[in-house]
PyMOL Python script that loads the backbone (N, CA, C, O; Angstrom):
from pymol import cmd

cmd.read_pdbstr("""\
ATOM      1  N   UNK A   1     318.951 -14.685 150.774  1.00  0.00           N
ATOM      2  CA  UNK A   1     318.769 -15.788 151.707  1.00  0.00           C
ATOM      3  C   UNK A   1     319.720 -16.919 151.307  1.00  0.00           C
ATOM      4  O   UNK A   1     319.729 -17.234 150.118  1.00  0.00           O
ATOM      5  N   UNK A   2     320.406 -17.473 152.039  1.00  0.00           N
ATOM      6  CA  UNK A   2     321.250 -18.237 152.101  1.00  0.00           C
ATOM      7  C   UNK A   2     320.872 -19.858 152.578  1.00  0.00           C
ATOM      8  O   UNK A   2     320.313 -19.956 153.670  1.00  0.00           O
ATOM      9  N   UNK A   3     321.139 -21.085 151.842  1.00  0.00           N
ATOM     10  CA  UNK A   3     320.523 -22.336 152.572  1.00  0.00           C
ATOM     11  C   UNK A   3     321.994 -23.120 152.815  1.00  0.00           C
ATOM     12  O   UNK A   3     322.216 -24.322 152.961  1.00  0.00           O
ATOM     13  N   UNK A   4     322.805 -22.102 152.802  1.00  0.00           N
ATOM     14  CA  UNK A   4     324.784 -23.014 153.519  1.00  0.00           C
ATOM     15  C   UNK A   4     324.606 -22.565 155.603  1.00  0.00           C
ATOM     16  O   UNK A   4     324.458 -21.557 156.293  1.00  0.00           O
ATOM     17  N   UNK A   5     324.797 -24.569 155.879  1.00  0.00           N
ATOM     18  CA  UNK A   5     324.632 -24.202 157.425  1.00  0.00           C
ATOM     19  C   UNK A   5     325.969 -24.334 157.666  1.00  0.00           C
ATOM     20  O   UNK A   5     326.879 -24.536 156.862  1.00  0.00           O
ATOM     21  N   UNK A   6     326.006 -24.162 159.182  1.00  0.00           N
ATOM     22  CA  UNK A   6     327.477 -24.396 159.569  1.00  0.00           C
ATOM     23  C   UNK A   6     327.678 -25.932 159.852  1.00  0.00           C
ATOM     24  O   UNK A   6     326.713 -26.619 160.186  1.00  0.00           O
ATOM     25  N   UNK A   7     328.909 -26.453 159.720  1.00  0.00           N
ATOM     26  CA  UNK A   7     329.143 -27.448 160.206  1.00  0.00           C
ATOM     27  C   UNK A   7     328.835 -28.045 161.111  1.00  0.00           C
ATOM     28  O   UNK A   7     329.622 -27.715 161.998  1.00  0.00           O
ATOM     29  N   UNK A   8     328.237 -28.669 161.440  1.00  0.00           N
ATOM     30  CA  UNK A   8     327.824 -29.319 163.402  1.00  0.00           C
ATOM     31  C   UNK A   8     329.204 -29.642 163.850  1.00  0.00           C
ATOM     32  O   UNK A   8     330.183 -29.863 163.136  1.00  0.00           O
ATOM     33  N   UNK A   9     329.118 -29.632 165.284  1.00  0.00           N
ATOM     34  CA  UNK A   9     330.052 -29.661 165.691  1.00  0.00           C
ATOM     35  C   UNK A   9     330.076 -31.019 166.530  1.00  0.00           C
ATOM     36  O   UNK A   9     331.181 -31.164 167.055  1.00  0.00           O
ATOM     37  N   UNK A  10     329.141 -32.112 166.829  1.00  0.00           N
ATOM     38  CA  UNK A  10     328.904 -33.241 167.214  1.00  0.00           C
ATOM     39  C   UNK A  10     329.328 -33.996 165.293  1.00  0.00           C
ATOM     40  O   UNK A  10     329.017 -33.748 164.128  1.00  0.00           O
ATOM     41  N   UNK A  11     330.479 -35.303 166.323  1.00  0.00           N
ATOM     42  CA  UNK A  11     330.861 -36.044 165.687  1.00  0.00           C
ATOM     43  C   UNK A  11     330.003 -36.930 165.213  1.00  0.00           C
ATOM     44  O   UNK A  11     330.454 -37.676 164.344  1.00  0.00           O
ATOM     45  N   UNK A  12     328.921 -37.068 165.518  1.00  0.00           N
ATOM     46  CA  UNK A  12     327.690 -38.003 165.346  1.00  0.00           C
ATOM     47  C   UNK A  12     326.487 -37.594 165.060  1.00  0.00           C
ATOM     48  O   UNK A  12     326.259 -36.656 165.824  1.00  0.00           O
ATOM     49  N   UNK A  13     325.511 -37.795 164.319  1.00  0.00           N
ATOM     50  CA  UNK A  13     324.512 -37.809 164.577  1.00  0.00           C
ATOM     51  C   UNK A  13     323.390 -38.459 165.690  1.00  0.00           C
ATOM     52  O   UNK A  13     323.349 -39.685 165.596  1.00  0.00           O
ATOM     53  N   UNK A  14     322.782 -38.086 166.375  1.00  0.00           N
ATOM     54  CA  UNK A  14     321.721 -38.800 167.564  1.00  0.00           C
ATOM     55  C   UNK A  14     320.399 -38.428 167.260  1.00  0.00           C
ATOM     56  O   UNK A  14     320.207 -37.242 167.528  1.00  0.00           O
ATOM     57  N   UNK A  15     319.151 -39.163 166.673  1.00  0.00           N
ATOM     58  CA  UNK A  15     317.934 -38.782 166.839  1.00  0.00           C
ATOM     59  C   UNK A  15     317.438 -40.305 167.411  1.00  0.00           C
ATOM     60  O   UNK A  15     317.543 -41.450 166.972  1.00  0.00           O
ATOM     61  N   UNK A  16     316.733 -39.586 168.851  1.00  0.00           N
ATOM     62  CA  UNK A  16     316.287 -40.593 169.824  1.00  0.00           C
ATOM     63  C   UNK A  16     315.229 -41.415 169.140  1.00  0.00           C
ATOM     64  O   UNK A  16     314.449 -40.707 168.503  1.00  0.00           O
ATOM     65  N   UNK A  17     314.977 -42.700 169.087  1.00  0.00           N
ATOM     66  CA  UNK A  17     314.507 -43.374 169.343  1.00  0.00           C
ATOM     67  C   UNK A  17     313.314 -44.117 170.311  1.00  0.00           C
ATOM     68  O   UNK A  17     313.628 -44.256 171.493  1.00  0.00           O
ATOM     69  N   UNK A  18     312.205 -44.516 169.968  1.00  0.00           N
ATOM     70  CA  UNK A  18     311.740 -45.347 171.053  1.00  0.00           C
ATOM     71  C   UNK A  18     310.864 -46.783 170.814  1.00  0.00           C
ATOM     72  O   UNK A  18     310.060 -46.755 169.882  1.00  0.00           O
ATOM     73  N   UNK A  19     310.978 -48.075 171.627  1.00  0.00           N
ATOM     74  CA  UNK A  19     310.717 -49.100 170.476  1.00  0.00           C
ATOM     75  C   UNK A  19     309.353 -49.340 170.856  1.00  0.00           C
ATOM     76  O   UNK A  19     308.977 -49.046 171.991  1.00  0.00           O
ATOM     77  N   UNK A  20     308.265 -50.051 169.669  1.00  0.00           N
ATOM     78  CA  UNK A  20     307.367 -50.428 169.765  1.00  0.00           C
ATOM     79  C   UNK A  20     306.472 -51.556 170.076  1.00  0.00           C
ATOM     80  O   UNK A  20     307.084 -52.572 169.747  1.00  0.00           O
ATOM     81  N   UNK A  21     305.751 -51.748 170.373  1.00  0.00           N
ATOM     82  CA  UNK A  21     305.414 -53.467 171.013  1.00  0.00           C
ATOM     83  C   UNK A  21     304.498 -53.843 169.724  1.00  0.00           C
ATOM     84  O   UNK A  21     303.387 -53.322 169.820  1.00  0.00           O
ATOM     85  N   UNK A  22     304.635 -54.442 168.803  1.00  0.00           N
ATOM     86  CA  UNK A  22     304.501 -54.769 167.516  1.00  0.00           C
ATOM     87  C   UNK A  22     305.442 -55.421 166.985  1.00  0.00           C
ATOM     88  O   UNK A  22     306.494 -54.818 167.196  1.00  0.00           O
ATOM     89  N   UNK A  23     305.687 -56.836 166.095  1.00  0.00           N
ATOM     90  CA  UNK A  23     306.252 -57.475 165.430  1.00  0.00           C
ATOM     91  C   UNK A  23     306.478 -56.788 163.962  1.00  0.00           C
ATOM     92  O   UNK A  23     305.714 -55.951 163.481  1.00  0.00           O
ATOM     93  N   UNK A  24     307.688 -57.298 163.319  1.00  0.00           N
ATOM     94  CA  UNK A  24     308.282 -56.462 162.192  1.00  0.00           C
ATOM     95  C   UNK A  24     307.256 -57.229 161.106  1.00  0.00           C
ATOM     96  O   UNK A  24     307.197 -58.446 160.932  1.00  0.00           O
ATOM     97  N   UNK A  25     306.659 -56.456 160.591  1.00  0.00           N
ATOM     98  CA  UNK A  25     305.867 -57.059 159.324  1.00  0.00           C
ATOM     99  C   UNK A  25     307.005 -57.945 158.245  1.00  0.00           C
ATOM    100  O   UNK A  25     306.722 -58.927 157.559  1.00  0.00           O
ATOM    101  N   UNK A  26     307.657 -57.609 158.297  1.00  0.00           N
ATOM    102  CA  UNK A  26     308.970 -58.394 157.453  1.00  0.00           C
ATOM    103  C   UNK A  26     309.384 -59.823 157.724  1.00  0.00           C
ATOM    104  O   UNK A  26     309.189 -60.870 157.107  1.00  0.00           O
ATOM    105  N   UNK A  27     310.047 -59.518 158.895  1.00  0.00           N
ATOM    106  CA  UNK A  27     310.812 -60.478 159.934  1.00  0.00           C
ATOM    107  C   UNK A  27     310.270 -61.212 160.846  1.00  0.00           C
ATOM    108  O   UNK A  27     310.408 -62.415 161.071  1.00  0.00           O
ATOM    109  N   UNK A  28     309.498 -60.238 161.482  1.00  0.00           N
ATOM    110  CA  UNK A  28     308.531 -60.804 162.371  1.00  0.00           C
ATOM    111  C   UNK A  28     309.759 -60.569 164.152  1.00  0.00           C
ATOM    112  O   UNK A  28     309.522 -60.752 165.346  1.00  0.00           O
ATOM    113  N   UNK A  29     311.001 -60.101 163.379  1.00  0.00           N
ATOM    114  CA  UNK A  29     311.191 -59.743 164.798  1.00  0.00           C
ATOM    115  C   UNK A  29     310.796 -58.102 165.937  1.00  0.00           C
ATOM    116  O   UNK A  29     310.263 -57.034 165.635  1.00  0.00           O
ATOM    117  N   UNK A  30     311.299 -58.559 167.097  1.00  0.00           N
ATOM    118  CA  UNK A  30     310.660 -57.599 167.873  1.00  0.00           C
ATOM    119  C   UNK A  30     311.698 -56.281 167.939  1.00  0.00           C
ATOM    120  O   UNK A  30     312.198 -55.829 168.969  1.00  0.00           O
ATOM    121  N   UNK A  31     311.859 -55.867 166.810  1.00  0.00           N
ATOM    122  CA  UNK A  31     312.999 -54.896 166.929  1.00  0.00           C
ATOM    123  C   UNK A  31     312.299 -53.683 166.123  1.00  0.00           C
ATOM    124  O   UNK A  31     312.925 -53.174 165.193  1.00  0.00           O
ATOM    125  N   UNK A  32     311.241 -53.295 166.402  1.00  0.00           N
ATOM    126  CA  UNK A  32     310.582 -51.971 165.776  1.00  0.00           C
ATOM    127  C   UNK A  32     310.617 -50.774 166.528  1.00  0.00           C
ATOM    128  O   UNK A  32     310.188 -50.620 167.672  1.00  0.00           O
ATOM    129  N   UNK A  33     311.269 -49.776 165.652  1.00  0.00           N
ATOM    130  CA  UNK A  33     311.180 -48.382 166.643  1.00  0.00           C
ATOM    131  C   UNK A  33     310.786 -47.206 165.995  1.00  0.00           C
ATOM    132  O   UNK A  33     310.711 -46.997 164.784  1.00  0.00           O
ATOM    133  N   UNK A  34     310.494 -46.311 167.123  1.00  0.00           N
ATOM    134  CA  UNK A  34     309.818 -45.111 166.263  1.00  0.00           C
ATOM    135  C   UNK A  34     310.669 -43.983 165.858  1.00  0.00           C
ATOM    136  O   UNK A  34     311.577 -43.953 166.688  1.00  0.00           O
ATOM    137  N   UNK A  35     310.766 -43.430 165.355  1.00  0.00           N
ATOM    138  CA  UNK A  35     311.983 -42.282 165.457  1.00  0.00           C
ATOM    139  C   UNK A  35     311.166 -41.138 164.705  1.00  0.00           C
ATOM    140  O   UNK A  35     309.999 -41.301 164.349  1.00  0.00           O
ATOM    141  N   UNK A  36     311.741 -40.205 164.539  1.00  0.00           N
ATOM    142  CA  UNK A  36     311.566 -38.979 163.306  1.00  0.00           C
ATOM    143  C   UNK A  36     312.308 -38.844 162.260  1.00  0.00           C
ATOM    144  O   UNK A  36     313.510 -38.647 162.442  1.00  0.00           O
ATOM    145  N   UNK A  37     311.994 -38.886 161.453  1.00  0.00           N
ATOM    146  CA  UNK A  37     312.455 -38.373 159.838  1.00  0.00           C
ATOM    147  C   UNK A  37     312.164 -37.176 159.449  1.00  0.00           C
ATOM    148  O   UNK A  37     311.356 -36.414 159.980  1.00  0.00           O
ATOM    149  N   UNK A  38     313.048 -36.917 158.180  1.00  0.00           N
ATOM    150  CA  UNK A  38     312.794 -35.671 157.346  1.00  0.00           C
ATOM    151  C   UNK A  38     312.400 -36.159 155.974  1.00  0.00           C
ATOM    152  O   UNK A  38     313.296 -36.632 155.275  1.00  0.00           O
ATOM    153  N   UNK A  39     311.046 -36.098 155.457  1.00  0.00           N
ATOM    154  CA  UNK A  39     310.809 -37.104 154.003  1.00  0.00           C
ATOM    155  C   UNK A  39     310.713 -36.117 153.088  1.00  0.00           C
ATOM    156  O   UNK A  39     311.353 -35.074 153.232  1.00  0.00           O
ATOM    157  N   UNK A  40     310.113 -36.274 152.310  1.00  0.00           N
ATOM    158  CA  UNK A  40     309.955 -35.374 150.926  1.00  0.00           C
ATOM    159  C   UNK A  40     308.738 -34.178 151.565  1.00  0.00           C
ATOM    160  O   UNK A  40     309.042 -32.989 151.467  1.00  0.00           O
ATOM    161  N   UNK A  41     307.537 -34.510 152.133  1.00  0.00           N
ATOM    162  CA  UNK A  41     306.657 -33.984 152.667  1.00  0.00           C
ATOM    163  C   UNK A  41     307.101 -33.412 153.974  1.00  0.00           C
ATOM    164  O   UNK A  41     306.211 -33.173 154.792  1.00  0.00           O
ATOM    165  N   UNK A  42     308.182 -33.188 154.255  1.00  0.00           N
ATOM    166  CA  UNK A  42     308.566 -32.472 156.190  1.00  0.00           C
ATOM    167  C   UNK A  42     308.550 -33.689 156.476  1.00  0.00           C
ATOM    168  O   UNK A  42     308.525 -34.641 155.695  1.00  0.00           O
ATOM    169  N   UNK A  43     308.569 -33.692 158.083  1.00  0.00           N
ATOM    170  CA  UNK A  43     308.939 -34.428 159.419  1.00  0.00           C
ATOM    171  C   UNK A  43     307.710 -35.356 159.840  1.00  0.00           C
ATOM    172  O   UNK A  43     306.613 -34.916 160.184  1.00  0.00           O
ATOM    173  N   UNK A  44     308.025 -36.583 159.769  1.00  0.00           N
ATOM    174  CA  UNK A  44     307.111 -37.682 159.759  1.00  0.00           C
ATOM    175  C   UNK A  44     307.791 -38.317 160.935  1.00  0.00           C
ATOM    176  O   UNK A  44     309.012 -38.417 161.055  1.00  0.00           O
ATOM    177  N   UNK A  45     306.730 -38.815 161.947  1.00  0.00           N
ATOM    178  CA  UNK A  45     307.508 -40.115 162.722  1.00  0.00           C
ATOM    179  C   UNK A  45     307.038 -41.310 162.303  1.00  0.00           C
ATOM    180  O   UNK A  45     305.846 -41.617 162.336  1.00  0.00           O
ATOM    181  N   UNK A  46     308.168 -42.202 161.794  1.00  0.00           N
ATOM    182  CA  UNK A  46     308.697 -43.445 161.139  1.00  0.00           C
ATOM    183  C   UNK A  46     308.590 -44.254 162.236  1.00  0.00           C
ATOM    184  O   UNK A  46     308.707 -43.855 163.395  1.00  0.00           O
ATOM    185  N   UNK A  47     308.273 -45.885 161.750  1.00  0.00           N
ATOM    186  CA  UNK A  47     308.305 -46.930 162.486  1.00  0.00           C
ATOM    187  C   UNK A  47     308.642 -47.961 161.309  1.00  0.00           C
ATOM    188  O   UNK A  47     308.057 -48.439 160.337  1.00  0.00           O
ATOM    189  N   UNK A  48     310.179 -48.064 162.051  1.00  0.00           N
ATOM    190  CA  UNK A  48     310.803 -49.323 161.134  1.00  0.00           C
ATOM    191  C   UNK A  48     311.581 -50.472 162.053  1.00  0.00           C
ATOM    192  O   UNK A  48     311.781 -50.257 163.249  1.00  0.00           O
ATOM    193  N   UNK A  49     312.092 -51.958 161.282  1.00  0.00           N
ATOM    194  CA  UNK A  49     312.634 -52.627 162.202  1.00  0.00           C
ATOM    195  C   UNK A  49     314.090 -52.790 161.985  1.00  0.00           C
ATOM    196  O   UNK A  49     314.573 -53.147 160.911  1.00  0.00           O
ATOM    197  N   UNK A  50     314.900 -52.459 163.255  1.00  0.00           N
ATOM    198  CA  UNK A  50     316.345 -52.429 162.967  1.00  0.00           C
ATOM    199  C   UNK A  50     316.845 -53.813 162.754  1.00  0.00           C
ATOM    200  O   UNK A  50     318.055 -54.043 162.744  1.00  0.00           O
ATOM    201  N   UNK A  51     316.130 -54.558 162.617  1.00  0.00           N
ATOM    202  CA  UNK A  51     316.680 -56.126 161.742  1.00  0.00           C
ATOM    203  C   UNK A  51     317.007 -55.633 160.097  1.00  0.00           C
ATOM    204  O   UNK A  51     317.942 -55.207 159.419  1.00  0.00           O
ATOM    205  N   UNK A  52     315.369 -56.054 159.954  1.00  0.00           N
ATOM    206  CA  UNK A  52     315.804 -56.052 158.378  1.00  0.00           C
ATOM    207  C   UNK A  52     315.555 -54.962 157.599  1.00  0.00           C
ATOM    208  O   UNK A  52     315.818 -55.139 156.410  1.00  0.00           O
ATOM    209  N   UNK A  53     314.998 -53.559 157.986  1.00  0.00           N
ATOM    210  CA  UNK A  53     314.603 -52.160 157.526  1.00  0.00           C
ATOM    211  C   UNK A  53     313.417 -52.106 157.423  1.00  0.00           C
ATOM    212  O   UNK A  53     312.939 -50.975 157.514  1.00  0.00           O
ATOM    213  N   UNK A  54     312.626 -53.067 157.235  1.00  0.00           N
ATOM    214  CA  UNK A  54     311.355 -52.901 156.442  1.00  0.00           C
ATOM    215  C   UNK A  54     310.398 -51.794 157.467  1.00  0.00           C
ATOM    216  O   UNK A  54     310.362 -51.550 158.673  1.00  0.00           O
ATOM    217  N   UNK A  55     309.834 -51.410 156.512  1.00  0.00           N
ATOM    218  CA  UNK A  55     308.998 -50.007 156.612  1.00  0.00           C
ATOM    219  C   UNK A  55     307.256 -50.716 157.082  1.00  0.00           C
ATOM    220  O   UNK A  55     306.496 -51.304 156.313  1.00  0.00           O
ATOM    221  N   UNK A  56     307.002 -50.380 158.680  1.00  0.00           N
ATOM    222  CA  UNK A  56     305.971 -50.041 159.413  1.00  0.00           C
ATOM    223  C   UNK A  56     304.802 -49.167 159.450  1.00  0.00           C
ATOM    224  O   UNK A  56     303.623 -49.452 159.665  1.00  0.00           O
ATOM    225  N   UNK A  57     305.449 -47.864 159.158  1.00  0.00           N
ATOM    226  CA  UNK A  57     304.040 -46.850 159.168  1.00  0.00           C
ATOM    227  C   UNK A  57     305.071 -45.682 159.164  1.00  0.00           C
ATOM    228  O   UNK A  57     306.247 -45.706 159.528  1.00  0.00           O
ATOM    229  N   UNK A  58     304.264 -44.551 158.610  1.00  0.00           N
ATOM    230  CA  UNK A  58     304.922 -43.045 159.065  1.00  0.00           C
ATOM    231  C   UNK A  58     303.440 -42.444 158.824  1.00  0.00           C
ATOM    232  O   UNK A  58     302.422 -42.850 158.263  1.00  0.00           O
ATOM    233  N   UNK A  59     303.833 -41.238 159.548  1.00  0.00           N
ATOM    234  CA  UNK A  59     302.966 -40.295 159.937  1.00  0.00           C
ATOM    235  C   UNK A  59     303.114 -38.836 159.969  1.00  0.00           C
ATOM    236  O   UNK A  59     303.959 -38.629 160.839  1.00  0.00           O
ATOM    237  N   UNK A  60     302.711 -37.653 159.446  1.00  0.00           N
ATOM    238  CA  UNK A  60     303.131 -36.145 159.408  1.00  0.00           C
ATOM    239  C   UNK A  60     303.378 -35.995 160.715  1.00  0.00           C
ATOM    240  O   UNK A  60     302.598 -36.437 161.558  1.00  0.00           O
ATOM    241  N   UNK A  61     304.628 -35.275 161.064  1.00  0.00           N
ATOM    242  CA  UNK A  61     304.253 -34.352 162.329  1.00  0.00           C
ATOM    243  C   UNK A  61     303.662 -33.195 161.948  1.00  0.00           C
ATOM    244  O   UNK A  61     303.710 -32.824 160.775  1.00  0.00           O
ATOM    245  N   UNK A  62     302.884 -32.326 163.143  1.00  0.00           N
ATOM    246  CA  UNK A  62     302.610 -31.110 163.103  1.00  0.00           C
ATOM    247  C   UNK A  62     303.597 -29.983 162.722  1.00  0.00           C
ATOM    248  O   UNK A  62     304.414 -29.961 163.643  1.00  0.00           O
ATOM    249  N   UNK A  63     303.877 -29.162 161.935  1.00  0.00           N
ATOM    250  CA  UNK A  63     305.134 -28.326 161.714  1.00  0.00           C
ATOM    251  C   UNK A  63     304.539 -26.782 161.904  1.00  0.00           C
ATOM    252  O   UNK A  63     303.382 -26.494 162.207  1.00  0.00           O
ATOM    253  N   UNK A  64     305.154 -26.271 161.759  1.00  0.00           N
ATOM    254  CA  UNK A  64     305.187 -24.345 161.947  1.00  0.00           C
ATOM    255  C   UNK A  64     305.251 -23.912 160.105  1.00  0.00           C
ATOM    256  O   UNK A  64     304.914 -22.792 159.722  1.00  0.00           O
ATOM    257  N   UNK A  65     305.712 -24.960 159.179  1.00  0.00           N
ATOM    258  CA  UNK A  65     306.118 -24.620 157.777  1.00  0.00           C
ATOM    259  C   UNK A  65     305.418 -25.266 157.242  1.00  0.00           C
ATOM    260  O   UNK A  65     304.792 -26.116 157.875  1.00  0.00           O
ATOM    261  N   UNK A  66     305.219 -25.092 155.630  1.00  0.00           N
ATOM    262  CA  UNK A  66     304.576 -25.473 154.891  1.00  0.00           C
ATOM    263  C   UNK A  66     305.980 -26.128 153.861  1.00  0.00           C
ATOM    264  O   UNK A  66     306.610 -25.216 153.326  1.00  0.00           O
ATOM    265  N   UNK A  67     306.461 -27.436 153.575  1.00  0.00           N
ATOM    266  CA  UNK A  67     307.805 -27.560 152.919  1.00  0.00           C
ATOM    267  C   UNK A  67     307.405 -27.305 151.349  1.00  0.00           C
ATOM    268  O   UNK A  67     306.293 -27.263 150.822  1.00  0.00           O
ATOM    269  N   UNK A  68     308.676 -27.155 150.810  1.00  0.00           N
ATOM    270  CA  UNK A  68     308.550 -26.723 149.234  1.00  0.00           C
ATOM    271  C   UNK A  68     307.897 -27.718 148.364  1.00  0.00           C
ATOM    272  O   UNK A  68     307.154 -27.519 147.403  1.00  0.00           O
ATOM    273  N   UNK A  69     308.186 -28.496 148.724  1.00  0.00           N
ATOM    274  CA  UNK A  69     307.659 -30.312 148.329  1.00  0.00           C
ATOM    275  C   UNK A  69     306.407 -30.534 148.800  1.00  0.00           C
ATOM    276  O   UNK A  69     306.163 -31.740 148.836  1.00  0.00           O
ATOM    277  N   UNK A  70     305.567 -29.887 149.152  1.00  0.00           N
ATOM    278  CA  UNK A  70     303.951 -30.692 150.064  1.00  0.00           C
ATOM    279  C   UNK A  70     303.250 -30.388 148.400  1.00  0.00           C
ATOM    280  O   UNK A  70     303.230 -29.498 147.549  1.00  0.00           O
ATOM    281  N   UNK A  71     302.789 -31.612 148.602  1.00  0.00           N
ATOM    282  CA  UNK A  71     301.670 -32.219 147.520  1.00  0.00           C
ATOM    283  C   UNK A  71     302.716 -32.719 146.241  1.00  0.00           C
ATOM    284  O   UNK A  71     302.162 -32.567 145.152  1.00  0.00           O
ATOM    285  N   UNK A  72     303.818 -33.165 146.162  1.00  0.00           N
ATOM    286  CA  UNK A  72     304.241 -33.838 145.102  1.00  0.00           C
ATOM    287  C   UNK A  72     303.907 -35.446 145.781  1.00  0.00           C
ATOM    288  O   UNK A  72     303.461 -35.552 146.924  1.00  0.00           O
ATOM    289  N   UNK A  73     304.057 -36.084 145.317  1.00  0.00           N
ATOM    290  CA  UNK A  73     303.707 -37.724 145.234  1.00  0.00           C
ATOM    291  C   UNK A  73     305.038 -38.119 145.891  1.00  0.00           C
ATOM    292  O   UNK A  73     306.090 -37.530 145.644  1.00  0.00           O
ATOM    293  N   UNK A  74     304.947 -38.986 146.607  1.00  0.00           N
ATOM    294  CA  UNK A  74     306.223 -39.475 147.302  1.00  0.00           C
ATOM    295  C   UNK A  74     305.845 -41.041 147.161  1.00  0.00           C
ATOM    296  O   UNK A  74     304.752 -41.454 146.771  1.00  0.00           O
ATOM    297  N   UNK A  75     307.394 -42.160 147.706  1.00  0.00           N
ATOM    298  CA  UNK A  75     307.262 -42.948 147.771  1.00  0.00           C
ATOM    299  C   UNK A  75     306.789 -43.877 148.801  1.00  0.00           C
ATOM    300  O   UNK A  75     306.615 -43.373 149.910  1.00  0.00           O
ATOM    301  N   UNK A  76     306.544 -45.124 148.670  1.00  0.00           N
ATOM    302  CA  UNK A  76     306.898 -45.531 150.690  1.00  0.00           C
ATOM    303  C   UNK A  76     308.298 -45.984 150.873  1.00  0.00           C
ATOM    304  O   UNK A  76     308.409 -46.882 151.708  1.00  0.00           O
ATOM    305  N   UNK A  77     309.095 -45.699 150.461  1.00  0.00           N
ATOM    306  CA  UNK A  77     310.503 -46.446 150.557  1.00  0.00           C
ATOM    307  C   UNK A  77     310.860 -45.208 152.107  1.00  0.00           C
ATOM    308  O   UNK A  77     311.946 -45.488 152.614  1.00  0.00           O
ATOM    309  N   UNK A  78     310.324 -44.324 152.634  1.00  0.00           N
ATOM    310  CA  UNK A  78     310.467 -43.688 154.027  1.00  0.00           C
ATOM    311  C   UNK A  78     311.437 -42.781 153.551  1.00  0.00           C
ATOM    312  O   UNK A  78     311.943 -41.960 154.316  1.00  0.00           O
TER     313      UNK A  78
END
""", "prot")
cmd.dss("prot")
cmd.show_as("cartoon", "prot")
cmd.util.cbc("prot")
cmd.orient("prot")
């Protein structure tokens, strides 16, 4: 088994976005959005503010896998 992917072929990365009606615990501005991540534990959707970064909430998504990493201790740094 092999874990080498192929190159993508998009010059960019894109994972959509969508924003939240909640103030940035940080900043206090209105620039919070939700997105998906890949954390230590699998695929969490994240809510952070594109001002100043600060970290909102995350949450497991539902997955099909169990990741190699579930049950080590993680941080909140997202």
């Amino acid at each position: 088994m092999t874990f080498a992917y192929p190159r993508p072929s998009e010059a960019f990365v894109h994972e959509p976005s969508e924003p939240v009606d909640a103030p940035c615990p940080g900043c206090g501005a209105r620039a919070v959005r939700r997105y998906r991540s890949l954390r230590a534990g699998g695929w969490h959707r994240v809510e952070r503010c594109r001002e100043c970064f600060a970290f909102r909430s995350s949450e497991p998504i539902p997955q099909s896998y169990v990741p190699l990493t579930a049950g080590w201790p993680t941080s909140s740094a997202g």
